[in-house]
N, C-alpha and C positions, 0 to 999 in steps of 0.2 A: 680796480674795485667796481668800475662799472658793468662790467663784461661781469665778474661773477656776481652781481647782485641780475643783472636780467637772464641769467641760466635759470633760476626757480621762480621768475616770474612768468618767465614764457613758458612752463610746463603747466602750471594751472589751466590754460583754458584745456591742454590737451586730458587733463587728472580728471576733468569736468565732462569732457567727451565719453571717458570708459564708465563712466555713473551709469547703470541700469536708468534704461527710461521705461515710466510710467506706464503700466499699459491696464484698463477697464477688466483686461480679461482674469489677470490676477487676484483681483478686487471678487468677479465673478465666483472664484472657482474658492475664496476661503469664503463668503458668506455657504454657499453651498457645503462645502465640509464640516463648518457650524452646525446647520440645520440637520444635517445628516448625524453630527454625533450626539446634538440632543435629542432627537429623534429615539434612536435609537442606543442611546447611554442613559436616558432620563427616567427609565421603566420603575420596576418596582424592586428593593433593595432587598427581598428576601431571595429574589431568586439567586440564592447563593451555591443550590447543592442540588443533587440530584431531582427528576422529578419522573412523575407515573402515572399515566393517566387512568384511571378503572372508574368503574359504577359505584351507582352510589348505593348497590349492595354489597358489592365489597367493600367501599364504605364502612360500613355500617359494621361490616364484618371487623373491619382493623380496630373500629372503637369500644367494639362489646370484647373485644382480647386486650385491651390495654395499651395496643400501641401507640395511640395517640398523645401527643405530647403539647401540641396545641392547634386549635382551630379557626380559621380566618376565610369567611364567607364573604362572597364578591356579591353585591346587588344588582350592581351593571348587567354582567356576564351571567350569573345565575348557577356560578363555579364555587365549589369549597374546597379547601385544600387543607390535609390533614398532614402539619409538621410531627414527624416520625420520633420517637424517642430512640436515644443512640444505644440503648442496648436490643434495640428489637430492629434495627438498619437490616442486618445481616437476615433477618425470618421475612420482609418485606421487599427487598431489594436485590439477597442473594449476593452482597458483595459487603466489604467492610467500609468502613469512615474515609477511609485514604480514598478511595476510588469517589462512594458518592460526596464528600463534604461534609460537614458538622449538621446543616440544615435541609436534609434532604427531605421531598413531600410527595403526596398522592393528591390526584385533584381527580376531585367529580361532579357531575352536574346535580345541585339537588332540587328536589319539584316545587320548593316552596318555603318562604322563613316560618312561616308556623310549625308545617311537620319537623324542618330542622330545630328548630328551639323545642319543640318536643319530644323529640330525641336523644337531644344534646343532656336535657334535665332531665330524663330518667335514665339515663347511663352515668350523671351525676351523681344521682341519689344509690345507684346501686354500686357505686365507686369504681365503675370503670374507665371513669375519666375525670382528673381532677383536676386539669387546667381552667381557660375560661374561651369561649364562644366572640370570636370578636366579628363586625360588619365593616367593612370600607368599600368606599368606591373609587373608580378607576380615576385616575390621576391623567386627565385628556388637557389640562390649560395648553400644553405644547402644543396637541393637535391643532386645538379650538385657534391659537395665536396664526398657525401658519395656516391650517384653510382662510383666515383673515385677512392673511399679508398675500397670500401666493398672486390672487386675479391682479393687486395691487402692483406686485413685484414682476409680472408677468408684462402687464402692459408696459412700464416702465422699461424693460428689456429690450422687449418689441421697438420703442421707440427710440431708443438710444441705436439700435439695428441698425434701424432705416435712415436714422440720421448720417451714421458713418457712413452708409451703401450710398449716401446721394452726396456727399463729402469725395469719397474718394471716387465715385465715375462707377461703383461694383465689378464684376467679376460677374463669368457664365453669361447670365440673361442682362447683364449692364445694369442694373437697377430699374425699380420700376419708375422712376421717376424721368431716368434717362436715353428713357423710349424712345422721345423725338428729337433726340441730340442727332447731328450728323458721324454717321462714321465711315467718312472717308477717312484712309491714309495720307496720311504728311511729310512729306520728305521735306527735311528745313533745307535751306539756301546753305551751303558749305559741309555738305555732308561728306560723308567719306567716299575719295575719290574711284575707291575699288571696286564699289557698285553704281558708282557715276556712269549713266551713258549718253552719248555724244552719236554726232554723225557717223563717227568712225567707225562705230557699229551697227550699221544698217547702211547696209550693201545694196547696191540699187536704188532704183525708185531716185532717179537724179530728179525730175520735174517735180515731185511732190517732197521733196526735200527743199529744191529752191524755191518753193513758196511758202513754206514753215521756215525758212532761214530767215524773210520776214518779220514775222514774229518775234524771233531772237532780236531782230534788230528792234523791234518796238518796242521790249522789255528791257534792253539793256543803255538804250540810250533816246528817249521818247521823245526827248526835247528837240533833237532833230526834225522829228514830223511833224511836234504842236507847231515850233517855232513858225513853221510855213501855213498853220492853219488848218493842217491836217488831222483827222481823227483815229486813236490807234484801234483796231477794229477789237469788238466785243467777241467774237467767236468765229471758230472754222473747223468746219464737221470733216473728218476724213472720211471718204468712203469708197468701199472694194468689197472685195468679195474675202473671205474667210482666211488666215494664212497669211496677209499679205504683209503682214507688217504694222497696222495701224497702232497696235497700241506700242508698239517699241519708237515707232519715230513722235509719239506725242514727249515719251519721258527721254527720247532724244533732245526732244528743245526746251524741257524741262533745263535740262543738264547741261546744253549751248549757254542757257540763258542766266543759270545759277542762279534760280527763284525757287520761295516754296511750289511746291506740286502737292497739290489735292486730288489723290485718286480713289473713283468710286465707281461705281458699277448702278447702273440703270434699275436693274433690280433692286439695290439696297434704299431705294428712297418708298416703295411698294411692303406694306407689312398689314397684319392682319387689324388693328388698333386702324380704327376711323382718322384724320388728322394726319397725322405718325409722318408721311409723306411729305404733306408738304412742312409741317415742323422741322424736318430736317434739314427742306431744302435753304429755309430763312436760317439756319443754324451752319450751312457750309457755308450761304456768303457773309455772313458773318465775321466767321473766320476767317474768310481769303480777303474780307475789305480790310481787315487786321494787319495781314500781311502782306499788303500789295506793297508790289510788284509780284503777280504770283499766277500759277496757273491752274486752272480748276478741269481736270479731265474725268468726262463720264464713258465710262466704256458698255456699250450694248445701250445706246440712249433710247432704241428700239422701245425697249419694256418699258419704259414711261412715257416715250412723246410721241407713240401710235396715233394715227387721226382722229380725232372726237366726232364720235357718231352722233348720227341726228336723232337719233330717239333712244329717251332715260332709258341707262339698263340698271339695274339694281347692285349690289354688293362690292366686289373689288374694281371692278369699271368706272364708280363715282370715285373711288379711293386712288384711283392711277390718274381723272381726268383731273381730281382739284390739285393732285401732284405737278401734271402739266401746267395747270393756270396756276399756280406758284412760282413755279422753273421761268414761265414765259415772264410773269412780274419781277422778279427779280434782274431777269437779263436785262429789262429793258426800263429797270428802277435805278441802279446806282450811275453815278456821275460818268460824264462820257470819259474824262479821261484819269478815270481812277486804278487803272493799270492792273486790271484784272482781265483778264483773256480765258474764256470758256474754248475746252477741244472736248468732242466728241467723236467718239465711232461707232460705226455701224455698217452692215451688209444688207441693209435695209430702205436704203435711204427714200426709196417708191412708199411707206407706209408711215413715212414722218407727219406730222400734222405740216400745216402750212403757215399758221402763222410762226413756229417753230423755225421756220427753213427764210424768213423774209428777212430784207437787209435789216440792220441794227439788232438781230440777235445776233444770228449764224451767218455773216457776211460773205464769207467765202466757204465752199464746199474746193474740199483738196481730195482728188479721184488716187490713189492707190491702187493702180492697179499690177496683174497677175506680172512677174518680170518676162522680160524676153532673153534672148542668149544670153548676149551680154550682161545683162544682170542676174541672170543663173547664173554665169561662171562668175561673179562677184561676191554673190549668196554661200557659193561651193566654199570659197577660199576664208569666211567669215566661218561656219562651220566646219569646216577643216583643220582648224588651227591645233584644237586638242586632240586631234587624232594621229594614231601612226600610219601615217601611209609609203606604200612602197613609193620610190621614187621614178618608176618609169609610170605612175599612174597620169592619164592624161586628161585633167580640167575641163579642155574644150568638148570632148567626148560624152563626158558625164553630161555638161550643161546642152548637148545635142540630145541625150539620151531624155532629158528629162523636161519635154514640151506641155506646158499646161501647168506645171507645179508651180505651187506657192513657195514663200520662204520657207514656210513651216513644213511642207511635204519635202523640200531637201535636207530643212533640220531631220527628219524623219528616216530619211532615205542615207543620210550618212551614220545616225546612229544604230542602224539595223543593219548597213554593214560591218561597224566595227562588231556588232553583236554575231554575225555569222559567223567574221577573221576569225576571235574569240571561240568559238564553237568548233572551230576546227583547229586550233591548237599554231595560226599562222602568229606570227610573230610583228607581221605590219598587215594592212591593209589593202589590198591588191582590187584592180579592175574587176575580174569578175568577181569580189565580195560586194561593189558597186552592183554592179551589173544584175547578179542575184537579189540585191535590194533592193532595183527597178522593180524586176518580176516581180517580187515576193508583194511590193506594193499596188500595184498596178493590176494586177491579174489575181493576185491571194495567193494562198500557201502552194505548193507545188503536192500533188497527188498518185506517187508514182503507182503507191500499193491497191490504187481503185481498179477492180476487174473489170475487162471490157472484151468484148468478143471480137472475133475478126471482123466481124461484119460491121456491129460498133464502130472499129476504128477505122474500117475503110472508107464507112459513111461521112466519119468526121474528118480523114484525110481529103476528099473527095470536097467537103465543106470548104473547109482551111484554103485548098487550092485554086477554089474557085473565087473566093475573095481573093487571095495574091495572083491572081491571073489578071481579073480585071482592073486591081488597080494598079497594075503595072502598063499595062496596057490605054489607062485611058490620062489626058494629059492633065484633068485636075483634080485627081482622085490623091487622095496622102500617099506620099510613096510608102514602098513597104520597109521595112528594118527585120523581121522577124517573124517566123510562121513556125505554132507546137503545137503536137495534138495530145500533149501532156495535161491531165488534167488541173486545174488550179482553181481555188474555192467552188465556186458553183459552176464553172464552163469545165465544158470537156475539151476543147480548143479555144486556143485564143492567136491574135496576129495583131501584132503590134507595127504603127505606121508614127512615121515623122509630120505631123500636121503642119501646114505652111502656116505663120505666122499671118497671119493677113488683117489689116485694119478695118476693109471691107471684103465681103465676099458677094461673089456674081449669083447668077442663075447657074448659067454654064455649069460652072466651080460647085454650085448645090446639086445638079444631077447629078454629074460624076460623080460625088460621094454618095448620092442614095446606088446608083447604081452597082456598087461596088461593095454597099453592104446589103442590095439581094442576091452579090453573083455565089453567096453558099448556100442558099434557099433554090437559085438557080441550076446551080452544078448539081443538087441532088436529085433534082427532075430529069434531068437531062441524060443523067450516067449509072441511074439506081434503080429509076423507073417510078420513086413515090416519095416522098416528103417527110421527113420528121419535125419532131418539137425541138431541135437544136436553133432551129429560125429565130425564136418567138424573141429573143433579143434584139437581132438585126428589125424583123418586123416592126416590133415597139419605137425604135431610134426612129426607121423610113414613115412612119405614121404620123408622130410629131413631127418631124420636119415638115413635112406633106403639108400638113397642115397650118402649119408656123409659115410656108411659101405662102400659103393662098391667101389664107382670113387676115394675115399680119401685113408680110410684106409686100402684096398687092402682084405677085407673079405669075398670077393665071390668064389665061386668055378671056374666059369670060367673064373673069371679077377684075381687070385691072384698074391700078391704082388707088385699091381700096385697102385701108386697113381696121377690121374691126378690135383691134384690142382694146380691151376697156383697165383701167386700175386702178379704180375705184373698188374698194376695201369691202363695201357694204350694199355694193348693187349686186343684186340675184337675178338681174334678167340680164340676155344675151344681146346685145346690140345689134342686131340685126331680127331679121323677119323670119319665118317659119321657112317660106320659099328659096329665102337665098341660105339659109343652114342646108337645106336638100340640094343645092347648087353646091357649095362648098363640100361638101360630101363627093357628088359626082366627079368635080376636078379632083379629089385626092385622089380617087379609085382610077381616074383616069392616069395622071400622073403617076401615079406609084405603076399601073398596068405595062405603061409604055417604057418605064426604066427596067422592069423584068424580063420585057422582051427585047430590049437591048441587051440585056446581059446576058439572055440565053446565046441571042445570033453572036454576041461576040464569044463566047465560050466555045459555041460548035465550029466558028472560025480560029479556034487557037486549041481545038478539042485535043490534037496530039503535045503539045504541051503542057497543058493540064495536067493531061494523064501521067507526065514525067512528074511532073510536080506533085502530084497525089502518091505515086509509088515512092519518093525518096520522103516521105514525109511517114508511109509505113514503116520505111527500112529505119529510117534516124531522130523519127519523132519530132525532130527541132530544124528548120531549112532560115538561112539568112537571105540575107540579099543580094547576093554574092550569086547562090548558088541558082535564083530566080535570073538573074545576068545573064549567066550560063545556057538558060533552056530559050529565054526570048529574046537576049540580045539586052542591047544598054538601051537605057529609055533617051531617046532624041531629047526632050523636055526636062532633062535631070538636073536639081538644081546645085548651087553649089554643096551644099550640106549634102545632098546624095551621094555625091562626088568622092566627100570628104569620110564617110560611113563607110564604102565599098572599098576604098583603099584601105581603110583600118579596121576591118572587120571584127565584131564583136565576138566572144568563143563563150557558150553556153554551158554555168557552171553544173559540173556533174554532181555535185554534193547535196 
């Protein structure tokens, strides 16, 4: 008995669930079909039957014939209308009763109730009308009630609107009210584990990972470091250059740590509304003191906590600076160990304000930088995963192949191969679709169908080979991998070389490379007899450098040990004197002089290899390093990566 008496009790609350609920908008839409159908149903009850609009000499004409059967004059309007007698429908209307109605009329405008009343009564007296003359006016109370209620019923609406819009957060523009709410994203603590990311997924970057592993530990078990007296730190800006990974390893320790994460972007605290900025900012911590243990990450922190200039500028500069003196109160307002941990990132970090950067905001700065080998071939295997690749493809290769790239330029570079594979109907993904996705990255699209004269391409074979002459030839010049006189984006040649990795670089180690990018500028003097604008690239690189040696790194003979770099944001004069600018000029000119003339003498000393080099570079467009082996011999200095490139030779995709 008990069991069937709680079957129909327990279905009540669900019988209560399927109830329509309530909603304002209902309510909205029958007052409105009300007002609409008296509106427009409330009129006047003759209009039962036909109607005709004429003058009021025809008029005049239907009632001196007898049509008229009765007459009801408008004073509002200044309209009469003449109800038709039913056996004269058919002489006025030209149809019978059925079609226009039993009460069918003629309406015209008459000039005046005198003339009509004196009308009316002498077509009375001559009996051609023996009804009667009646007057009314227009029946507007409906009107008159709703232009009454509408401003009433209008505002009302309005307000109920705005109520809801600032109830529920709105929709599109957020509401106007919730202008200076914060809107960061919130990822809560136990989300789903399939968009969870962890170390696992960021490859590389071992040192700035184990100082964010930290973190993890500060968040997930704190007591550890109070207990000793320690403080858990308030912030720690990553910073690198573009690519590198910064914002993936913050919602890395997000994900270690299984805390909320507050993610926003640098820009979203900047809006056009005075205030707005920093409203939002007292509005995120807010939130994350709600939910501490939690982490607050600004990505591009650049666009708000740029250095505060010394003299007022007007407009959006006040609007980003009291953003900053927000940001900076806050950091350095909540309790020390209230388990809120600020991450920022930025490729900026030279243009941060400074109180911004001092201990007890941003305690530690964690450098992210570019990967080396080994974490290229880390980065390769993390992008790799959802790809088909052939199975003799070789890892090592790729991550040699691709000196200089970020995570994000090998994200890039493996899905522009599989996009080639694809293009060509390959079933997995092979070396040279890698290898083509170098090029295609690196140098721009490939340009077979650009016309080029013989002389053209002698000139630029002639270019090409004088660049891989000499820096085969000199001992700290980037060895070569690849020489094309195929056009690709804006070059008409390009030659690609394996840059040594190096944590510092020499003098020495900086001539050889300026040298080696005028030996195409070189070999065209030399072998052609005059110069083109194929240079003005190498030019441009040898000129900053030039320059970056002398005024920076103190490398000249008559400026040594001096570096004038200045980076300061808002200084417009040049640290230095008029005379020693004209000094620093002279050493570039100088410097740059003496590495062209090194590159000629060594050119004309290797001038019959050259020449091989430039002819097989007509014949096959594309020369390796292999085939540079061949004509000079193996480089005494070859490092092991060289080594490893000449035995595995790369093959230049034809497609």
């Amino acid at each position: 008995m008990a069991a069937q008496n709680s079957t129909p009790s327990g279905n009540k609350p669900n019988q209560k669930n399927k109830m329509p609920r309530f909603n304002l908008t209902w309510l909205y839409i029958a007052i409105a079909v009300a007002l609409g159908y008296l509106f427009f149903a409330g009129g006047d009850s003759d209009q039962s039957g036909a109607s005709k609009n004429v003058t009021y000499t025809v008029f005049k004409q239907y009632v001196e014939q007898g049509y008229a059967n009765r007459i009801v004059a408008n004073k509002d309007d200044g309209t009469v209308r003449l109800f038709v007698k039913p056996e004269h429908i058919r002489d006025v209307f030209q149809q019978g009763v059925e079609q226009t109605g039993k009460q069918p009329f003629v309406q015209a405008d008459y000039p005046s109730a005198d003339k009509l009343d004196e009308f009316i009564t002498q077509q009375q007296e001559l009996g051609n009308f023996t009804g009667e003359l009646s007057y009314k006016k227009s029946d507007d109370t409906l009107m008159t009630l709703f232009w009454n209620l509408f401003p009433l019923l209008l505002i009302i609406f309005v307000w109920i609107f705005i109520m809801r819009r600032m109830g529920s957060g709105g929709g599109g523009m957020g509401g106007i009210f919730n202008v200076g709410r914060s809107r960061a994203q919130l990822v809560e603590k136990g989300s789903d584990n399939e968009s969870k990311i962890t170390f696992k997924d960021v490859a590389g970057q071992a040192s700035a990972k184990q100082e964010v592993q930290e973190i993890v530990e500060f968040l997930k078990n704190p007591k550890k470091f109070t207990d000793l007296g320690g403080k858990i730190p308030k912030g720690a800006l990553l910073v690198g250059p573009p690519g590198t990974g910064k914002t993936l390893l913050a919602k890395a320790v997000a994900g270690e740590a299984d805390v909320p994460f507050f993610s926003m972007s640098g820009s979203d605290f900047v809006e056009m509304f005075v205030g707005v900025g920093a409203s939002r900012v007292r509005d995120l911590f807010r939130q994350a003191k709600e939910k501490a243990p939690c982490i607050i990450f600004i990505d591009e922190i650049d666009a708000v906590g740029r250095a505060r200039s010394r003299n007022a500028m007007m407009g959006g500069n006040d609007e980003r600076e009291s953003t900053l003196n927000q940001l900076l109160t806050e950091m350095d307002g909540f309790g020390t160990n209230s388990g809120v941990i600020i991450m920022a990132a930025t490729n900026r970090a030279d243009i941060l304000d400074k109180a911004l950067l001092r201990a007890g905001r941003f305690d530690r700065q964690i450098h992210v930088d570019l990967p080396d080998l080994s974490e290229r071939k880390a980065v390769f295997k993390v992008h790799l995963r959802p790809i088909k690749i052939d199975q003799s493809l070789d890892i090592d290769l790729l991550a040699r192949q691709t000196p200089g790239f970020s995570g994000a330029d090998i994200a890039n570079v493996c899905n522009e191969a599989a996009l080639i594979a694809a293009r060509h109907g390959k079933q997995a993904v092979t070396k040279e679709d890698f290898l083509a996705a170098v090029d295609r990255i690196v140098g721009g699209l490939e340009k077979k169908t650009k016309v080029m004269t013989e002389e053209e391409k002698r000139t630029i074979a002639l270019h090409e080979a004088g660049h891989a002459t000499i820096s085969w030839n000199l001992q700290y010049a980037n060895p070569l991998i690849k020489v094309t006189i195929v056009p690709r984006g804006r070059a008409l040649g390009a030659a690609w070389y394996l840059p040594e990795e190096r944590q510092i670089t020499t003098r020495e180690q900086m001539l050889d490379e300026m040298c080696a990018t005028l030996g195409g500028r070189a070999a065209e003097e030399l072998f052609t007899g005059h110069i083109s604008s194929g240079a003005m690239n190498d030019l441009e690189r040898v000129t900053k450098q030039a320059y970056s040696m002398i005024a920076y790194m103190g490398m000249s003979e008559a400026l040594p040990n001096l570096c004038y770099y200045s980076n300061e944001e808002y200084s417009w004069q040049r640290p230095y004197s008029e005379a020693t600018a004209e000094l620093i000029d002279k050493e570039v000119k100088k410097m740059i002089a003496e590495q062209y003339e090194r590159a000629k003498l060594l050119l004309q000393e290797k001038k019959e290899g050259h020449n091989q080099l430039a002819q097989l570079l007509v014949e096959r467009e594309v020369i390796y390093a292999e085939d540079v082996e061949k004509i000079f011999g193996k480089r005494p200095w070859a490092s092991r990566t060289e080594e490893l490139l000449t035995t595995q030779p790369e093959e230049e995709s034809e497609n």
